[in-house]
Structure formats: structure tokens, C-alpha cells
N, C-alpha and C positions, 0 to 999 in steps of 0.2 A: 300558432305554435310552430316551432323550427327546432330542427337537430342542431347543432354547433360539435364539430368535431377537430379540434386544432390541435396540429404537431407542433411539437416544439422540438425545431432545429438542432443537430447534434446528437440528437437523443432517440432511442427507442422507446421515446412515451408521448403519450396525447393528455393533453387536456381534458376532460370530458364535461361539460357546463352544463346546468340546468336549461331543461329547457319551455318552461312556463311558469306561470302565477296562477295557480288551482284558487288562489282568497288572498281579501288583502284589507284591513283598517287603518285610515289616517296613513298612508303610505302615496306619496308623491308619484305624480306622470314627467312619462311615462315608464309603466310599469316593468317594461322590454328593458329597461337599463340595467333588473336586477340578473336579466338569463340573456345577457348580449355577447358575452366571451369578452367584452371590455371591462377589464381590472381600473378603471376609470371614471365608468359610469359608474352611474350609484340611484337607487331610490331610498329619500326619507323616510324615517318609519318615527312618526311624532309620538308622544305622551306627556298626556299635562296634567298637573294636580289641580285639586277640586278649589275651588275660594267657599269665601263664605254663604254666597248666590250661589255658586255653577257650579256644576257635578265635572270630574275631570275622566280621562279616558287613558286610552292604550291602544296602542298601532300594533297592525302586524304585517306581516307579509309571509305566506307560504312559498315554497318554490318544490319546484317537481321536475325529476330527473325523465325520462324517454320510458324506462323501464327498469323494475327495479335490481336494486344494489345486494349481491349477495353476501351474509352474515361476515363483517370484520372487514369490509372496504372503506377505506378513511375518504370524507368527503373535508373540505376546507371550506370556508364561508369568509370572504373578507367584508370587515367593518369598521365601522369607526362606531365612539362613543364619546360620553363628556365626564364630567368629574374624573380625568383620571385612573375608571374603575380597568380601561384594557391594560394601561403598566401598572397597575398595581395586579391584576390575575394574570398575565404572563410571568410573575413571582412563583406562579402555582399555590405548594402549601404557604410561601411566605406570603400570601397575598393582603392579607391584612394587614402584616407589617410595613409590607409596602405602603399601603395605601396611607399611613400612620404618618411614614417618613416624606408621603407628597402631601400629606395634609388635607386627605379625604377619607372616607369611609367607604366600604363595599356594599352596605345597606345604610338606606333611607335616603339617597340622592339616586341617580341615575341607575337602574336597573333593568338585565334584562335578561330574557329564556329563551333556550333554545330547543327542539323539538325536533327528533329526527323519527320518520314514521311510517307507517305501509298505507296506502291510501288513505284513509279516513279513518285507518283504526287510531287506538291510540300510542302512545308515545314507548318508541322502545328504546330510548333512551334521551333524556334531557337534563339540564342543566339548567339550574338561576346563581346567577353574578353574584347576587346576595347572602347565598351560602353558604358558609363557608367550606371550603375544598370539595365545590361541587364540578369545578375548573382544573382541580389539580389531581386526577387523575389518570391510567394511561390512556383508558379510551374519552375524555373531554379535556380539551387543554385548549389555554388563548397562548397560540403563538406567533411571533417576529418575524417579519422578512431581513433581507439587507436593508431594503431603506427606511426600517423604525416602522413600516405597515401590521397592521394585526388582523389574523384571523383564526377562527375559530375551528381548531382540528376537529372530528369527531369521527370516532370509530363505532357501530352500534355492534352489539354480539348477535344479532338479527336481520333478516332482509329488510330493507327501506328503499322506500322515493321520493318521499317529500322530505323538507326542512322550515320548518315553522320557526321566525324569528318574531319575538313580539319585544317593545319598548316598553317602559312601565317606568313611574314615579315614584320614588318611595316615600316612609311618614316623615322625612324629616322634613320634607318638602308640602306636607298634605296644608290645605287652606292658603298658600302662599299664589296659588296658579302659575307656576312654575312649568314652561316644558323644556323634555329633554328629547333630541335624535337620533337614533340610532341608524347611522346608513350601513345599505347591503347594495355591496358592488357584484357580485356574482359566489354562485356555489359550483364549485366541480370539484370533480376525483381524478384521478390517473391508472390511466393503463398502459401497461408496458413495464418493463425495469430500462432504471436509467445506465449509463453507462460512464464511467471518467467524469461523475459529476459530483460540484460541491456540493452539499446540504442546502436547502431553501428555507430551512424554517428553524427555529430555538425557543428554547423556554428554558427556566432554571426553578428549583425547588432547593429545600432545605431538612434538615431531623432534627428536631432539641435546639431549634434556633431560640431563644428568648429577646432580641433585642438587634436590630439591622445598622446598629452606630459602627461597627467594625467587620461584622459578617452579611455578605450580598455579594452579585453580581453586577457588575459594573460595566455600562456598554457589552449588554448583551447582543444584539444586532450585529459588532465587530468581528465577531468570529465569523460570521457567512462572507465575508470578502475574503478575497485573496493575499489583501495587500500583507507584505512585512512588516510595516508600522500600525496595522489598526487590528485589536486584539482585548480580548473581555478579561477582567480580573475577578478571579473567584478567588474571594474572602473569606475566612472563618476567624478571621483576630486575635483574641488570646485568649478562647475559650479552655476551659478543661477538655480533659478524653472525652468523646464521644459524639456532638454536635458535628455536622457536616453540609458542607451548598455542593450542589451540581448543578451543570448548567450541560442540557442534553440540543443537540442540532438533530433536523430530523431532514429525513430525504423523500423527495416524488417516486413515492413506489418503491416495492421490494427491491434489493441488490441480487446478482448472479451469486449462487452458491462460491463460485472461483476466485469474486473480487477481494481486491486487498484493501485497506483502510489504512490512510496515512494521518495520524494524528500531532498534530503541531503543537509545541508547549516549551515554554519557557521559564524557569525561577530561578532566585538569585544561589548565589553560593553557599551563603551561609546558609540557606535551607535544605540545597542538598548535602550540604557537609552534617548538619541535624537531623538527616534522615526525611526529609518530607518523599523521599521516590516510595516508599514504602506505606505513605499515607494518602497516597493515590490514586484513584480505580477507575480503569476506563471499560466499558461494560458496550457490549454491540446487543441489539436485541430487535425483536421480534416482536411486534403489537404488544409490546409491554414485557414480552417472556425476554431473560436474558438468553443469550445462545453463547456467549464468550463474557469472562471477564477476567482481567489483567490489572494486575499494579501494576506503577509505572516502573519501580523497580524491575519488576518480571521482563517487559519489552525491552527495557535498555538493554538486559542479558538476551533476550533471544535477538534482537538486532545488530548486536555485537558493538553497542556503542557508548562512548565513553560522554556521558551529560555534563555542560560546563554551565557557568554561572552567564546567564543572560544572555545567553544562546542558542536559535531557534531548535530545535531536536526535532523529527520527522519520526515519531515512531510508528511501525506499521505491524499489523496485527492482519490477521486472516480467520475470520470466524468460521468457514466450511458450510457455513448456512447462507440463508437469504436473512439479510436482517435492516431494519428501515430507518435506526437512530443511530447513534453513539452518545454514551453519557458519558462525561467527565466530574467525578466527585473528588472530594478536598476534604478527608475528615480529620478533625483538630486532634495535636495530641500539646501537652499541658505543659505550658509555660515558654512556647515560644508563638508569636504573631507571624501567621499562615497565608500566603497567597502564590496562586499560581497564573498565568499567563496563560490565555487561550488562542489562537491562531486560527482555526480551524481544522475541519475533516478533509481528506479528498478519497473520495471512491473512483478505484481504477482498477483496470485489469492485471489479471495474475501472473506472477514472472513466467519467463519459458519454462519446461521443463529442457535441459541441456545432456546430453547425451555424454558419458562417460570418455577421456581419452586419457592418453597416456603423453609423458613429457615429450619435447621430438630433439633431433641433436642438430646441433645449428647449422643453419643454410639446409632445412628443409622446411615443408609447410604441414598444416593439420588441420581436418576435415573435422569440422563443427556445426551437430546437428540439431537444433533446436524443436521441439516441439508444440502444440497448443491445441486446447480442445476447442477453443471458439471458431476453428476457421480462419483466424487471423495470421496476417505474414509477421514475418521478423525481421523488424531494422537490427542493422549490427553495427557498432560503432567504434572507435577509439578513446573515446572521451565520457568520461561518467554523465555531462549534461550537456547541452547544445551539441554544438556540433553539425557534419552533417552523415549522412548515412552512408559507408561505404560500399553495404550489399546490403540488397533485399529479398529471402527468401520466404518458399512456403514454409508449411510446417512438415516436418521430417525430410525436408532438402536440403541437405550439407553448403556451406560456409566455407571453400577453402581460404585459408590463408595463404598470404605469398610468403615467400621464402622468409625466414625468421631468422636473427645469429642474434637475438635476445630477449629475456625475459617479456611478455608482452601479458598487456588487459584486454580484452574487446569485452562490448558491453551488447547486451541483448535487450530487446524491448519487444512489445507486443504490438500492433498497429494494424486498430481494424477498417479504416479509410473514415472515421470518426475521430476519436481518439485512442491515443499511446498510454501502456501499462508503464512496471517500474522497468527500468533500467537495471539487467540481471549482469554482474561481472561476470566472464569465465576468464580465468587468468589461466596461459600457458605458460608451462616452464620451457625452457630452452637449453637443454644442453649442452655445456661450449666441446668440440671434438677438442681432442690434446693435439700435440703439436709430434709431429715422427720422429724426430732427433735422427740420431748416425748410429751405426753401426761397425764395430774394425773388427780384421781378423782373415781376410785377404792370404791366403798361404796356399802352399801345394806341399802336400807329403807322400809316402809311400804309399803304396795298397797295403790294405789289412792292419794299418796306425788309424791312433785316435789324433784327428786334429789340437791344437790348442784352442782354448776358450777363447769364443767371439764375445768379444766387450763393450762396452758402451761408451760411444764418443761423446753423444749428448740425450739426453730424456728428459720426459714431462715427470714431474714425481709427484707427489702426495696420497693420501687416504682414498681417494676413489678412485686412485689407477694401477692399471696393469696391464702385462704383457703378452703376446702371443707369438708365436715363434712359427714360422712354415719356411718349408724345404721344399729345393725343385730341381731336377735334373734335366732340365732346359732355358728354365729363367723363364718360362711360359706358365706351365700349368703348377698350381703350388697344390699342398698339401698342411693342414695344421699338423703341427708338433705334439702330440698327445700329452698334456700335462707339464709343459715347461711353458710358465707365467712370468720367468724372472727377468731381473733386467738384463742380463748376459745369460748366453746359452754355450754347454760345454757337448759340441756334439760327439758324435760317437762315433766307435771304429768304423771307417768308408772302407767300399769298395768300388765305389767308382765316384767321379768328381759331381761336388753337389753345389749347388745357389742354397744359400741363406736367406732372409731380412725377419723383420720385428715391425708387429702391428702397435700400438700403444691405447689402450681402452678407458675411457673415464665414465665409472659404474654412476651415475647416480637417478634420485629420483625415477627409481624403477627401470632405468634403459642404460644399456653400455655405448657408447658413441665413440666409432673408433676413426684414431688418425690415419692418413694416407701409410702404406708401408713403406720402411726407411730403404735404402738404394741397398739392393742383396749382395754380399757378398760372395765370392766362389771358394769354394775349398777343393783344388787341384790335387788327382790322385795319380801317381807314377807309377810303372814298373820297375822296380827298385834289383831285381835278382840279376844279379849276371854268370850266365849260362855259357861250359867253354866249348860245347858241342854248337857247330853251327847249325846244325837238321832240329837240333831239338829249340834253338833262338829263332827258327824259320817255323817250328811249328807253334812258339808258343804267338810269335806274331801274329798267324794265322788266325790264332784259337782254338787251334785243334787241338 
């Protein structure tokens, strides 16, 4: 007996395999194949029907974990079988009509049970092939890898350590001496939640199916790749209201409460111009509990995104929970032929949260501070995809940017030296400053006169600008003008000589951005009196 504990790369989760054969009948050497962490080995598990001489039998093979499993930990079991019966029970409830449409049956040919259990008591929960929908619930289901492989989910509502799989012949076969195999490549569980990972496993069910000639799934397998060309079609044909197929992917281990779920789908035109976003529910859940569910309508609006006819759409959802599936359901509504286009899931981490700023006015830069509860840094980028990373900070350490004179996007991403979340725009706006223009109005007058009005030679004009006016009696130190905004300023009676200019402000997007000030004008003030006493011209020269 040996522990097996293998990580699996990328990921914060393990493997966890069985690690012996506690009993075994009519089951192949050697036995270490079925608790080896090799998804390649395998031991036979025989059973043959009786003849008219010889009594026929049943294989089994136990397998036993280290220590047991606490109540609602999912173990997997990979197998193989004959007649058929694993695609036609990865169907779930459609199982039989699957098996109808390969041209087999679920009982009296190839059968088998499965057994999950606390040492030697008995069984807290099992399953036969033969029953119908005893496979198509949340806690027992046969489901799909990517590469068309099947194995056997099982969730128990009870502590377990062993898993009892037995092979059995059924009456259709009885007196013929018929045997059938059932191989068992290995059983484990996962520990850890994963991260930025696609789905590893599917299965698809049905409600008020009566007949699989136009409603099914189709390349169910498809969806766990990545590719943009390989993609499952869920059918419901031209049934009346209410019959519906989903076809659910399932993930290694709970998700982080924070991840986000990007779901992939494509239909034609004519179906969203018919309404089908509104006859489609994608549902996140929890050992069978939903914890979020959305039409597909609902996501295109909270994604802000416009669905086109035969176009992959990315819609992403954030359920706030841990949850370990994603279902996609298709339910028919009367009188138009229903299908949608599957791609798959991707689970990834949660955009930044991005810290509040204000527009800036052009040819300056803005401090952008990203946040994240995992510990993860933040690439920041200029391109929605690819690309490469211009800066990398922690979390709550500013991003500045360089100097800016237009509208700009940077894109934020999460990056935790595993894998990168989405791709979060903050778009800044840019303010353009106006432009100073001129000033005229250059004069000298008397003391105790009002100048004439200083005018405008040239200005920046429209809806979001205006003016400010400052005075200086050095050409140094200025002063605002209390309340004179306009284009031309008529200033007031002088008594001694002043400097003018004019700022030009363009209000928008919450900040005023002002132009350089225009070149000041002087308004020259005389002594105008003439005095015939020369004592009294000597003292006003003076001052005294």
C-alpha cells in the first residue's frame, strides 16, 4: 500500500488517488493498476452469463482511499464499458434515449454498480447503469473528458473510503455465456480550488424530451477545448413550450468566491432576432444548489454587449460564491427550430478593483491605482488583448502615466505568476487646454479716467469656455479680476498705471484646463493738471 499525491501544474490543486484494493473478483493483475495515479492503466473487471451447463459470475474490485472522505467530496472513477451503456448514461435523464438512438439498451446487456462506502459498512450511496436515472443525478453522473474518456462522478452526502465497482451481465444475455469488461483506471478527488482553469468534465441532461431525432447534444466533449472551431450543439428542434437540453461542464474543485466565469456561445440571427437570448439559462452552482442563474439575455445587458449572428460572445458572470459547474439550458419555445452553439467555460480571476480619478488637461499624466484581494500584481497595458505589459504593479501602488494630450484606454489585468484574470479597461479622458489668443487695448490716459475697453484680437470660443481676467502693477505679481469671465474687459477708473492679460478656461468633464495667459497689455496713467504756481508743480512732483 502507498499514498500517491500529484500536483497538477498551474494549478492550486492535487490529485488525490486511491491508494489500495481492500477485495477484488474476476479482476485482472496486476491489481496496483487500478490505485497507480496512471489514468492509463487499468484493471479488468470480467462478467459472464450463465450457458446452459455453467453458472456465470460478476467481477468486482474495491478501491480505498488513505483516510476517509468528508460528507460531499466528489471522487471521479475512470472506466470504460461495452454496449455503449457510458454514451448513452453521460445523456443523464436522456439516457435511454440515447442508448435507443446507438442501438442498445441500459439493461440486459452490459451492466454495472457502483458503491461508495465507510469501510465495510454499507453503501452510502450507489448506483446501477441499469436504472434508469440512477446516473442522472447531481450527486451520481457518467461524465466526459476532452478526449471522449468517461468517468464516473460521485458525490456521497456521507463520509466514505472505499468505492466498490462490480461488472454484471444482464437477462438479455442470460444462457448465451456472454462476457462483458468493465475496466477501472484509477479513483481520486481533488484538493485545492483551481485557478484560470477550463472545465475537465460534461455531461448533458433533458425535461419533457419524448424523442432525440432533433433534440440532443451533439459533440458533447467539444466544449472542454479551447479551440474556436470545435463546439457542442444543444438542440431542442421544433418542440412546443416547455421541453429543454442542457449540457453542464464541470470543474476540479470549488472556485474562489472572486472568480469570474466566461461563457462562450454562439447562434444564428434569425434566432436572436426570435428571441432565443431570452430562452436561455446559464446557471453556476454548488454540489447541485444553484448559487447564480442568468438568461442569456440578462448577460448581454450586464456586459454591455451587442450579440451578432454567428459570433463567438464571451459572456461573463460572477456568482460571489464557490461554485463547481456551469449549466447551459436551451428551453424550446413553439414554432421555431432551437439551437445554440457551445464553446466553453473559462474560470479566471476577478478584475482589479480601480480607484476613482478625475479627467486631467492635456500634457499632463494620472496616477492609477488598482487593487486585489489575492495578492496578485497588475499588468497594465494599452491593448484590450496581447500585447505587451507596459507596468507592473502591486496592489494599491499607482500606475502613472506619461504625459497624455489625448483621450487614452489602459487595460488592467490580474497576474498571479500562474495565471492572468480579465482584462479591466479604465479609459481617461484628456482634456485639450484652449488655445490664449490676443489681447488689444495698449493706451495711456489721464489719472482718475476710465480706460477704454480692452478687446479681443483672437479667442478660443464655444460651450465650455471662458474667461478670466488678472491685473498687475508690475507685470510680475497678478491678481484675478473678481467676476469679469467675458471676452473683452472694460476696466475701471485708474489711478496709477496697470498690466492687463486674459486666461482662456475650457470647463469640461469635471475640470477647467486653462490656456497659457495672452501677452498683458499696459494701461499708462498721466498727470493731466497743469498747475501755474511753480512751489505747488514742485510739490505735487514730490508727493507731498
Amino acid at each position: 500500500m502507498f499514498f500517491l499525491y500529484t500536483a497538477i501544474a498551474g494549478y492550486a490543486q492535487t490529485k488525490v488517488y486511491a491508494t489500495s484494493v481492500t477485495s477484488s473478483d474476476n479482476a485482472s493483475a496486476p491489481l496496483t493498476n487500478a490505485y497507480d495515479g496512471n489514468l492509463t492503466t487499468k484493471v479488468d473487471v470480467t462478467a459472464k452469463s450463465n450457458t446452459l451447463v455453467l453458472a456465470g459470475y460478476e467481477g468486482y474490485i474495491e478501491l480505498q482511499f488513505s483516510s476517509p472522505l468528508p460528507a460531499n467530496t466528489t471522487s471521479y472513477i475512470k472506466i470504460t464499458a461495452e454496449d455503449n451503456i457510458l454514451q448513452s448514461l453521460v445523456g443523464g435523464s436522456l439516457g435511454n434515449l440515447v442508448a435507443g438512438l446507438l442501438g442498445t439498451v441500459l439493461a440486459g446487456k452490459h451492466e454495472f454498480v457502483v458503491e461508495a462506502k465507510l469501510n465495510n459498512g454499507s453503501a452510502v450511496l450507489s448506483g446501477n447503469s441499469a436504472t434508469l436515472g440512477q446516473f442522472a443525478t447531481e450527486r451520481l453522473r457518467i461524465v466526459q473528458n476532452s478526449a471522449g474518456e468517461y468517468f464516473i462522478r460521485i458525490t456521497p452526502d456521507q463520509s466514505y473510503n472505499r468505492i466498490k465497482l462490480t461488472s454484471k451481465v444482464g437477462t438479455a444475455l442470460l444462457n448465451l455465456g456472454q462476457t462483458r469488461v468493465l475496466s477501472v483506471y484509477d479513483a481520486y478527488y481533488i484538493s485545492g480550488s483551481g485557478l484560470c482553469s477550463e472545465p475537465t468534465y460534461t455531461s448533458y441532461s433533458g425535461t419533457s424530451i419524448v424523442s432525440l431525432t432533433d433534440s440532443n447534444v451533439s459533440n458533447p466533449e467539444y466544449v472542454l477545448t479551447p479551440s474556436t472551431t470545435d463546439f457542442s450543439v444543444i438542440n431542442v428542434g421544433l418542440l412546443g413550450v416547455g421541453p429543454s437540453v442542457e449540457q453542464t461542464v464541470y470543474f476540479e474543485g470549488p472556485s474562489n468566491a472572486s472568480d469570474i466565469f466566461g461563457v462562450r456561445l454562439s447562434t444564428s440571427a434569425s434566432l436572436l432576432s426570435a428571441g432565443i437570448a431570452s430562452n436561455v439559462s446559464i446557471t453556476a452552482s454548488y454540489q447541485g444548489t444553484a448559487v447564480q442563474t442568468k438568461t442569456l439575455a440578462e448577460l448581454i445587458t450586464l456586459n454591455a454587449l451587442t450579440m451578432t449572428g454567428g459570433a463567438i460572445t464571451t459572456l461573463y458572470m460572477s456568482p460571489g460564491s464557490a461554485v463547481d459547474r456551469i449549466t447551459v439550458r436551451l428551453s424550446s419555445f413553439a414554432g421555431v427550430a432551437q439551437s445554440l452553439n457551445f464553446y466553453g467555460v473559462t474560470k479566471t480571476l476577478s478584475v482589479p478593483g480601480i480607484n476613482a480619478y478625475t479627467a486631467i488637461c492635456s500634457g499632463s499624466t494620472v496616477s492609477l491605482t488598482a487593487t486585489v484581494t489575492t495578492g496578485a500584481q497588475i499588468r497594465w497595458y494599452t491593448v484590450a488583448s496581447g500585447g505587451t505589459a507596459i507596468a507592473t504593479t502591486n496592489s494599491g501602488v499607482a500606475f502613472i502615466t506619461p504625459v497624455l494630450t489625448s483621450n487614452t484606454t489602459y487595460y488592467a489585468e490580474q497576474f498571479n505568476g500562474s495565471c492572468t484574470g480579465i482584462r479591466f479597461a479604465v479609459p481617461v479622458t484628456v482634456v485639450a487646454k484652449p488655445i490664449a489668443g490676443a489681447i488689444a487695448g495698449e493706451q495711456t490716459i489721464c489719472l482718475n479716467k476710465q480706460p477704454t475697453s480692452l478687446s479681443s484680437v483672437s479667442a478660443d470660443a464655444g460651450s465650455t469656455i471662458s474667461y478670466r481676467w488678472e491685473s498687475s502693477l508690475d507685470d510680475v505679481s497678478w491678481s484675478v479680476i473678481s467676476g469679469e469671465t467675458g471676452i473683452t474687459y472694460q476696466p475701471p477708473v485708474l489711478l496709477k498705471s496697470t498690466f492687463y492679460r486674459r486666461i482662456t478656461m475650457n470647463t469640461q468633464s469635471g475640470i477647467s484646463c486653462e490656456s497659457l495667459p495672452t501677452s498683458s497689455v499696459k494701461v499708462t496713467t498721466k498727470n493731466c493738471m497743469v498747475y501755474a504756481n511753480p512751489m505747488v508743480r514742485q510739490r505735487i512732483k514730490n508727493g507731498t
